[in-house]
VEXLO-9570 format. One record per residue (C-alpha): residue number from 0; residue in one letter; x, y, z. Coordinates in steps of 0.5 Angstrom, whole numbers, plus 500, padded with zeros to 3 digits. Example, Ala and Ser with C-alpha at 12.3 -4.5 7.8 and 13.67 -1.06 7.14 Angstrom:
<recs>
REC seq type  px  py  pz
REC   0    a 525 491 516
REC   1    s 527 498 514
</recs>
This chain:
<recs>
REC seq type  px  py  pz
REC   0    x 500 500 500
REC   1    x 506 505 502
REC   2    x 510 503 496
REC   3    x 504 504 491
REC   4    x 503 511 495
REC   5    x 510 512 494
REC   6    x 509 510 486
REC   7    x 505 515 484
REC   8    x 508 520 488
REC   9    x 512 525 482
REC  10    x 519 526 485
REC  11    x 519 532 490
REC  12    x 525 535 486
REC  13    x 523 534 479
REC  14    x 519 540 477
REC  15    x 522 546 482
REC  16    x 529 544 477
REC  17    x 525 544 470
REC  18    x 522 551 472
REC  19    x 529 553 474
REC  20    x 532 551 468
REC  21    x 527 554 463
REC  22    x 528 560 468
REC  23    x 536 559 466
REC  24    x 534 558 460
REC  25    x 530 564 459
REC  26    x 536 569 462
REC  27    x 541 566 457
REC  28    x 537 568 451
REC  29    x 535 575 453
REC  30    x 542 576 455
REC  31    x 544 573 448
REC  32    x 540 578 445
REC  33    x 542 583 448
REC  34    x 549 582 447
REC  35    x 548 581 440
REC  36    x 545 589 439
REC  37    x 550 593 436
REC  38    x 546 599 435
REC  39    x 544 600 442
REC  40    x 548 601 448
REC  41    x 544 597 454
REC  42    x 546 596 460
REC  43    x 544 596 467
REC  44    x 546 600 473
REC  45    x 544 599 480
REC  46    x 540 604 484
REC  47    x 546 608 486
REC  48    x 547 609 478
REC  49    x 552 604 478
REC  50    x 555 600 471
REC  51    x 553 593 472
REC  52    x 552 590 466
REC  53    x 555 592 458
REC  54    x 553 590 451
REC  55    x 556 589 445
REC  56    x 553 595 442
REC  57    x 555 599 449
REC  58    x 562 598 447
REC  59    x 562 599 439
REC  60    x 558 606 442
REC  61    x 562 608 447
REC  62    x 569 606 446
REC  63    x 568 602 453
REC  64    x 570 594 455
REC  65    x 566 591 460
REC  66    x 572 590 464
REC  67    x 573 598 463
REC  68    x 567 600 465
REC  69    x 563 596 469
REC  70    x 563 599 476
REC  71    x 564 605 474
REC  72    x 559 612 476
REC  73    x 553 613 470
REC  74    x 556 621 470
REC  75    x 562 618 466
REC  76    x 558 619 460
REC  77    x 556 626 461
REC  78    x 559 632 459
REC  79    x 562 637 464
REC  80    x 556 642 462
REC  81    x 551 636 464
REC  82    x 555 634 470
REC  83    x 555 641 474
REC  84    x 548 641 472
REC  85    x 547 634 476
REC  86    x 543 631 470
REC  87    x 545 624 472
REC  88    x 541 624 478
REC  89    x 537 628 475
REC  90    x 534 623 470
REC  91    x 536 618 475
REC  92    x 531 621 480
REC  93    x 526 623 475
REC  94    x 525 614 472
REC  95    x 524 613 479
REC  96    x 519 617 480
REC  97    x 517 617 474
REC  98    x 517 609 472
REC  99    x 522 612 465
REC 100    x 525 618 463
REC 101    x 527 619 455
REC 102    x 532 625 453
REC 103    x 537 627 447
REC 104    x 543 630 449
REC 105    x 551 630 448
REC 106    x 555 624 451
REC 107    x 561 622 451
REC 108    x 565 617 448
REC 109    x 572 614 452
REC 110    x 576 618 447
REC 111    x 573 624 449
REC 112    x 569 626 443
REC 113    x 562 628 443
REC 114    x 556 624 440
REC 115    x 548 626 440
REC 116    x 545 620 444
REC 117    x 538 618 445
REC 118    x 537 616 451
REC 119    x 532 611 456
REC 120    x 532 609 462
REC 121    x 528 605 466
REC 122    x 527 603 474
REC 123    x 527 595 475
REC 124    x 523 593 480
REC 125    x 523 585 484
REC 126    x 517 582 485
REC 127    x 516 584 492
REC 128    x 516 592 490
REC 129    x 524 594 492
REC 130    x 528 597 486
REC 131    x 534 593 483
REC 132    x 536 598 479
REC 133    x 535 601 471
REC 134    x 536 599 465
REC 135    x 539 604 460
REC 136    x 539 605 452
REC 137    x 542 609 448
REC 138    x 543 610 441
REC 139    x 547 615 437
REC 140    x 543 620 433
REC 141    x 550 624 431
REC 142    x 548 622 424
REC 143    x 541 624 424
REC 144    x 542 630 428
REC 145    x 547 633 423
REC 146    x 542 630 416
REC 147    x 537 635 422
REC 148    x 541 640 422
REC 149    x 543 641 416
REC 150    x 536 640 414
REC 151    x 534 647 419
REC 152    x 540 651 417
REC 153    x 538 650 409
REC 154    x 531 652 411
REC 155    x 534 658 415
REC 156    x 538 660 409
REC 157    x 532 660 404
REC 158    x 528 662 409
REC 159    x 532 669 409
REC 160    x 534 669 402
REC 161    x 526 669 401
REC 162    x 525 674 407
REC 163    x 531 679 404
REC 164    x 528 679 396
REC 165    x 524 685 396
REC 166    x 523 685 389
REC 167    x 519 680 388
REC 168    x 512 677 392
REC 169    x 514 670 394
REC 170    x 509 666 398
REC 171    x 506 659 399
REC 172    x 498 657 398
REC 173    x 495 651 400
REC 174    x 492 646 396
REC 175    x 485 650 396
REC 176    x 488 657 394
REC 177    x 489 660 401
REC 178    x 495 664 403
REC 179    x 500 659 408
REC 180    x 506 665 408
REC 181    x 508 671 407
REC 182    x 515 675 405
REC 183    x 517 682 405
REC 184    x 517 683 398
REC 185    x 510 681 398
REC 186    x 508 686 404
REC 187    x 512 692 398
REC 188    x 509 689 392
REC 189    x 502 687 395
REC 190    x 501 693 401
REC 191    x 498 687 406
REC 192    x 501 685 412
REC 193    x 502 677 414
REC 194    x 497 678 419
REC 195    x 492 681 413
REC 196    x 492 677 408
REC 197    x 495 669 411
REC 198    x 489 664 411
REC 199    x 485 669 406
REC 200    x 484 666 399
REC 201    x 489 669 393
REC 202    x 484 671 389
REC 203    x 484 677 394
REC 204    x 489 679 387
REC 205    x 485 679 382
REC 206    x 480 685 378
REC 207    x 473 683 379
REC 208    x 473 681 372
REC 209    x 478 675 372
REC 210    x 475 672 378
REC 211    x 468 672 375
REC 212    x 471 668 369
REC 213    x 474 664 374
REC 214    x 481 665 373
REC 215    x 484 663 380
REC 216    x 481 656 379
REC 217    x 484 655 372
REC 218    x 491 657 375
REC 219    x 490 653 380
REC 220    x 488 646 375
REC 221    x 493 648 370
REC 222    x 499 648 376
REC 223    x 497 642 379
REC 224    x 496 639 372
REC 225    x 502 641 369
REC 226    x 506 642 375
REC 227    x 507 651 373
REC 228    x 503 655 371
REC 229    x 505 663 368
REC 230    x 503 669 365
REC 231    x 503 676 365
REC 232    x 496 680 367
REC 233    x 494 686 372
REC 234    x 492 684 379
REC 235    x 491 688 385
REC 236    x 494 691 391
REC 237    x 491 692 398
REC 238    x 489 700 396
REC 239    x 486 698 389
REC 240    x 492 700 384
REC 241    x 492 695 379
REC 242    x 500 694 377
REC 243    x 502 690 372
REC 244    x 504 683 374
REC 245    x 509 677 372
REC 246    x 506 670 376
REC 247    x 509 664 376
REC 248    x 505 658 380
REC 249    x 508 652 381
REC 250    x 506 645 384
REC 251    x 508 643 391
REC 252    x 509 636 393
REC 253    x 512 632 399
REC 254    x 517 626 399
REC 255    x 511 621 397
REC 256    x 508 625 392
REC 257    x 502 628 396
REC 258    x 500 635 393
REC 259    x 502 639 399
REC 260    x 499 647 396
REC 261    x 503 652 391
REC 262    x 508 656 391
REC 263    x 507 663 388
REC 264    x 512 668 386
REC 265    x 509 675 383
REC 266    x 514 680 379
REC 267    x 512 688 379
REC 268    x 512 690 370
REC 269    x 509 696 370
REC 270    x 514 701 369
REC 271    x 517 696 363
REC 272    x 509 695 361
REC 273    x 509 702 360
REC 274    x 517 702 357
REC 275    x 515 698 352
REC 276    x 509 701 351
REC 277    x 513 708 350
REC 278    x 518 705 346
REC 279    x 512 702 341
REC 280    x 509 709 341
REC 281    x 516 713 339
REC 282    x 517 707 333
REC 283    x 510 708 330
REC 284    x 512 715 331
REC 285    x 518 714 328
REC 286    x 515 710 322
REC 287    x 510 715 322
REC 288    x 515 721 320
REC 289    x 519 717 316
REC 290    x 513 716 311
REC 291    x 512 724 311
REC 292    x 520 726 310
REC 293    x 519 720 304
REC 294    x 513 723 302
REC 295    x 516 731 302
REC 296    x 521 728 298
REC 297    x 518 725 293
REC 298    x 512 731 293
REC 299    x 518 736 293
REC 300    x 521 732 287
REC 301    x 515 731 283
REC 302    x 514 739 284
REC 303    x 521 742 283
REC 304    x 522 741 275
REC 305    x 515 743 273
REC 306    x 515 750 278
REC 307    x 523 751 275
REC 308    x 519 751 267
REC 309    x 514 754 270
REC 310    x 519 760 273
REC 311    x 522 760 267
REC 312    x 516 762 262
REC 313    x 514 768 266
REC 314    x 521 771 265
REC 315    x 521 770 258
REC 316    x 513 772 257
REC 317    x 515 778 263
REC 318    x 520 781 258
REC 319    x 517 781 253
REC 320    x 511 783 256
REC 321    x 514 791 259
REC 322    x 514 793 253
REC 323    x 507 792 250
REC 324    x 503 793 256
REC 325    x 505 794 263
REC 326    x 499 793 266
REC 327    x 499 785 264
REC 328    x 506 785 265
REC 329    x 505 788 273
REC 330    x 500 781 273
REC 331    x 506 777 271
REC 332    x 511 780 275
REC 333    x 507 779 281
REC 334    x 506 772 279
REC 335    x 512 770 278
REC 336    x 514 773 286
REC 337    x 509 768 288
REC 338    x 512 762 284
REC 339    x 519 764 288
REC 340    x 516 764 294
REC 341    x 513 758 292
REC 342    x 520 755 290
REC 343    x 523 757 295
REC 344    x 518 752 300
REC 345    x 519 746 295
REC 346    x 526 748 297
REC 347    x 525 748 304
REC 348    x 522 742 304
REC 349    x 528 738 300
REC 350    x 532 741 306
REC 351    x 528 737 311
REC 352    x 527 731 307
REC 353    x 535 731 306
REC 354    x 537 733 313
REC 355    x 531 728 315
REC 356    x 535 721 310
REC 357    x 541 723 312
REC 358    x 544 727 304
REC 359    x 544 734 307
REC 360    x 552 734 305
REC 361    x 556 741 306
REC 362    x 561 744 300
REC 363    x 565 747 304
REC 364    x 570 753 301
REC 365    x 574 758 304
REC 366    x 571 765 304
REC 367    x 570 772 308
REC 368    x 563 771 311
REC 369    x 563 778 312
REC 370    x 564 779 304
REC 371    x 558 773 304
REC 372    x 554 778 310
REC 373    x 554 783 306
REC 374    x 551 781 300
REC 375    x 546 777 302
REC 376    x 544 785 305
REC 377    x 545 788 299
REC 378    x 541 783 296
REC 379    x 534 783 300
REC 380    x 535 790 301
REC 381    x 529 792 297
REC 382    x 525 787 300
REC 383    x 526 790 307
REC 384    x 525 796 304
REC 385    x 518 795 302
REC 386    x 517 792 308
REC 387    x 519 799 312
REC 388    x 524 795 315
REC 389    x 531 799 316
REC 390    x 537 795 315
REC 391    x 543 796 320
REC 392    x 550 792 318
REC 393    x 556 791 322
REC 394    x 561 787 318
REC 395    x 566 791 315
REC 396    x 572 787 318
REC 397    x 574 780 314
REC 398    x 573 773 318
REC 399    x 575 769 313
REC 400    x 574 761 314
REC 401    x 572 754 311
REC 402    x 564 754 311
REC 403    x 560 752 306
REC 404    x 558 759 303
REC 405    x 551 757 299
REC 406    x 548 754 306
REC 407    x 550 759 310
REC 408    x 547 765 305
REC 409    x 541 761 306
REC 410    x 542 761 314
REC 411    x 542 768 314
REC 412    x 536 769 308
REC 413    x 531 766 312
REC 414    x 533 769 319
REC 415    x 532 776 315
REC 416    x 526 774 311
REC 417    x 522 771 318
REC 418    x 525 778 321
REC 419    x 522 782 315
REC 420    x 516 778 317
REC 421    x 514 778 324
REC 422    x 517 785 325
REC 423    x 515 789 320
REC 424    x 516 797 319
REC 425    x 522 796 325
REC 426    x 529 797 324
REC 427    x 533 791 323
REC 428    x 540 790 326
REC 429    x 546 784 323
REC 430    x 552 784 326
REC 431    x 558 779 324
REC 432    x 564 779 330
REC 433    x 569 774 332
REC 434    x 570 772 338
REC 435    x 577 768 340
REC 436    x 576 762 335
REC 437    x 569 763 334
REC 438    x 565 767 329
REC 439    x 558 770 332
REC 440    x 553 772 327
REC 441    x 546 776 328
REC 442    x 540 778 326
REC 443    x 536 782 332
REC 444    x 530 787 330
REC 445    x 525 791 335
REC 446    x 518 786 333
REC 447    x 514 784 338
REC 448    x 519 778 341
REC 449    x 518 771 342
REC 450    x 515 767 347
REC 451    x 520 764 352
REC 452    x 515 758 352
REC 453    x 517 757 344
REC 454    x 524 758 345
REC 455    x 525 750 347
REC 456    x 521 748 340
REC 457    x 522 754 335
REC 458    x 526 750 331
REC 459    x 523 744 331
REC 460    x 520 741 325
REC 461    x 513 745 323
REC 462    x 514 749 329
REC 463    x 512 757 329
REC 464    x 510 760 336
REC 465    x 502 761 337
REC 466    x 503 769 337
REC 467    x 506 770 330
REC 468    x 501 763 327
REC 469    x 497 769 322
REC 470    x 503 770 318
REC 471    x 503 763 314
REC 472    x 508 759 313
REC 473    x 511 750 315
REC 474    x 515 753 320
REC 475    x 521 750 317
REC 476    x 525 755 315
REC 477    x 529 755 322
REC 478    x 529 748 323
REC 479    x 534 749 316
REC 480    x 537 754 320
REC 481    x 539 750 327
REC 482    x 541 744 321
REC 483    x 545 747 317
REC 484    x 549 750 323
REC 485    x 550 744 327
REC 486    x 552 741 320
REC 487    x 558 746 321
REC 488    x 559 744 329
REC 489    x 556 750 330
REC 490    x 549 753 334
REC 491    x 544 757 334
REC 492    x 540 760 340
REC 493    x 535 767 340
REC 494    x 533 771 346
REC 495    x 528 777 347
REC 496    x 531 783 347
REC 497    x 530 787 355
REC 498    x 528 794 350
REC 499    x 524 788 346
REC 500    x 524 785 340
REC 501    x 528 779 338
REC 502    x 534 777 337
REC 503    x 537 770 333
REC 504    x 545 769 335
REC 505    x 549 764 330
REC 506    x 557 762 333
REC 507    x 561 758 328
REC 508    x 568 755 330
REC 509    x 573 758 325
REC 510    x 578 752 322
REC 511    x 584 752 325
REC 512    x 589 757 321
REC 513    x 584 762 320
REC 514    x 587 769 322
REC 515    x 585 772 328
REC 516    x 581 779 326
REC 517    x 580 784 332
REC 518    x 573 787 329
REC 519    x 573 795 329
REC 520    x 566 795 327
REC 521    x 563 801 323
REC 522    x 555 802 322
REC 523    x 553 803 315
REC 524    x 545 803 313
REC 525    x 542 801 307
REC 526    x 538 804 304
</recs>
């Protein structure tokens, strides 16, 4: 009976040693996991902070043998920075408060060099509730932490570099439209602070007609669909100014491909607008007087052989005529001044077309300008007369020079003739004088003067001074004069005279060589 018990009894040791085993068993696997982590220091420390185990990972990260560390105080790790301000225990206090503390910190290797580590450290309880120590895992970040910062200094960088563009708008939009930032060329260009205008929608920048045709959605569509989006067009400032806008919209998208908004950047072209603008103006202007000088010198043309005939006919009938009947030869008379005012018009136009087609060529010759001064007198006297016009001269002393003398009788003759004109029954005064290298021609008179608001375009083109418009005339009988001088390097200026009248100061450079003539002038009148 007791031996049957006994039988089927299991034996009292057997099952506490199987458990123990499985235990043994359990711990020897745990630890040779442990050990064959190698990207992570783990290793436990006692309550006191104490080293008392170290793993395979521990060595490769801290530099460290088991032999080396273990026994040794967790603040070997710490830097000194960390170690004054005591957080070792600190986190130490903190897991066992707490159960666990994680931070990320530099530590240090055996070496002495630095490494970003992420640190947890956990409290060990037994079973019965007293602490046995904590375990500890770190893992080094340096990599991370650099590819990070890295990261945040390349942000910063474009950060600044879009904050400190001043010229351009440059912002973010969210998928919807709406505006996500905002930098200072934007604040310039658009007048709306960051506080004003991020989260409202961009369509606040455009004209009422673009956003009624729907033209904020289809820039939108076409950036997301064609990844950017880009023209020119009028948008709107925060006042209601309208500037001319070139806008670029593109397409964002994060590292797996999800659309993440927009990014918009917008360039104030008004002022270029309107330069381009201006510059096709002046070219159609500028075509637009090309074709007149061209027409000019092809009405000139065809009008000059038929008015030289016509000319030469009247003289012929006109001599003939005196003899048989003065009144009819009277008529013929008068009809031929009026064919020389005529050709002298058509004259004056073929100077502007070959001043304005670049063939007004000079035949310089060297020659007393005074000689020329008064024969030019001379030769208008009568004309003068007859308009009770008293003609003074000051131009006894020889100025010789290298001119071209055609041109510039033709200077004087016009500057006489508009005299005669405007300033009727007053005298008229020409002088002739050099001074140093220069000779100094004019013509004044005791009419009723100029504008000084004419001054700046009396010798333009088709240019007559609004006070004097009821003599007729193109107005281009001074626009000769100004070219032919400056075609001698010269200039030509007018003045009213404080007694009244006007008075036109032609100053030609005397060629090297010339002889210097000190003027003694002598006043002769022509009578």
């Amino acid at each position: 009976m007791e031996k049957s018990r006994a039988t089927a009894q299991p034996p009292a040791e057997k099952q506490p040693v199987d458990v123990q085993k499985r235990v043994w068993a359990a711990e020897e696997r745990a630890r040779m996991i442990i050990e064959s982590v190698r990207d992570y220091a783990i290793f436990m420390l006692d309550p006191q902070g104490i080293i008392t185990s170290w793993n395979t990972g521990a060595e490769r990260i801290k530099g460290y043998t088991a032999e080396e560390i273990i026994g040794q105080p967790l603040s070997r790790f710490y830097t000194p920075e960390d170690l004054q301000r005591g957080l070792p225990q600190r986190l130490l206090r903190t897991a066992l408060e707490e159960g666990r503390v994680e931070s990320e910190g530099w530590r240090v290797r055996k070496d002495g060099t630095r490494f970003w580590a992420d640190v947890i450290i956990t409290a060990i309880w037994d079973a019965s509730g007293t602490l046995v120590g904590f375990s500890k895992v770190t893992r080094d970040l340096t990599e991370r932490r650099h590819t990070e910062e890295q990261l945040r200094l390349s942000e910063e960088r474009f950060r600044l570099l879009v904050e400190g563009v001043k010229d351009h708008a440059i912002f973010m939009l969210d998928p919807t439209g709406r505006v996500l930032t905002w930098n200072p060329g934007a604040e310039r260009l658009k007048g709306y602070r960051p506080e004003e205008i991020i989260g409202q929608h961009f369509r606040r920048f455009y004209p009422e007609e673009d956003i009624r045709a729907g033209k904020c959605e289809r820039e939108l569509e076409v950036a997301l669909r064609e990844g950017r989006f880009e023209e020119e067009g009028w948008r709107l400032r925060k006042d209601g100014s309208r500037f001319w806008a070139s806008v670029v919209l593109t397409s964002l998208h994060d590292s797996v491909g999800h659309h993440i908004g927009f990014a918009k950047v917008t360039r104030d072209l008004t002022d270029r607008r309107r330069m381009e603008e201006e510059r096709l103006r002046l070219a159609h202007a500028e075509e637009s007087v090309r074709l007149r000088d061209e027409f000019l010198s092809i009405a000139s043309h065809e009008l000059k052989t038929p008015l030289t005939a016509l000319q030469l006919q009247l003289h012929s009938l006109r001599e003939r005529l005196e003899k048989l009947d003065s009144k009819l030869a009277g008529k013929l008379d008068r009809a031929s001044r009026s064919s020389e005012r005529l050709g002298d018009l058509v004259e004056s136009l073929l100077d502007v077309s070959r001043i304005a087609t670049g063939r007004f060529d000079l035949q310089p010759q060297r020659f007393d300008l005074a000689e020329a001064v008064r024969e030019i007198c001379e030769r208008i006297r009568d004309v003068a007369t007859k308009a009770g016009c008293e003609l003074i001269l000051q131009a006894d002393q020889p100025l010789m020079g290298t001119w071209d003398r055609l041109r510039l009788e033709q200077v004087l003759n016009n500057l006489l003739s508009n005299a005669i004109k405007y300033a009727a029954e007053t005298p008229i005064r020409v002088s002739l004088a050099q001074e140093g290298e220069t000779a100094v021609l004019e013509v004044s008179d005791k009419g009723p003067g100029i504008a000084e608001a004419a001054f700046s375009r009396i010798f333009d083109r088709f240019e007559r001074a609004a006070e004097i418009r009821h003599h007729g005339g193109l107005g281009l009988g001074l626009y000769v004069v100004r070219e032919i001088v400056k075609a001698h390097n010269g200039m030509v200026t007018v003045r009213n005279l404080p007694e009244g009248g006007a008075c036109f100061t032609v100053r030609l450079p005397i060629p090297s060589g010339a002889p210097a003539q000190e003027p003694t002038p002598q006043t002769e009148e022509l009578h």
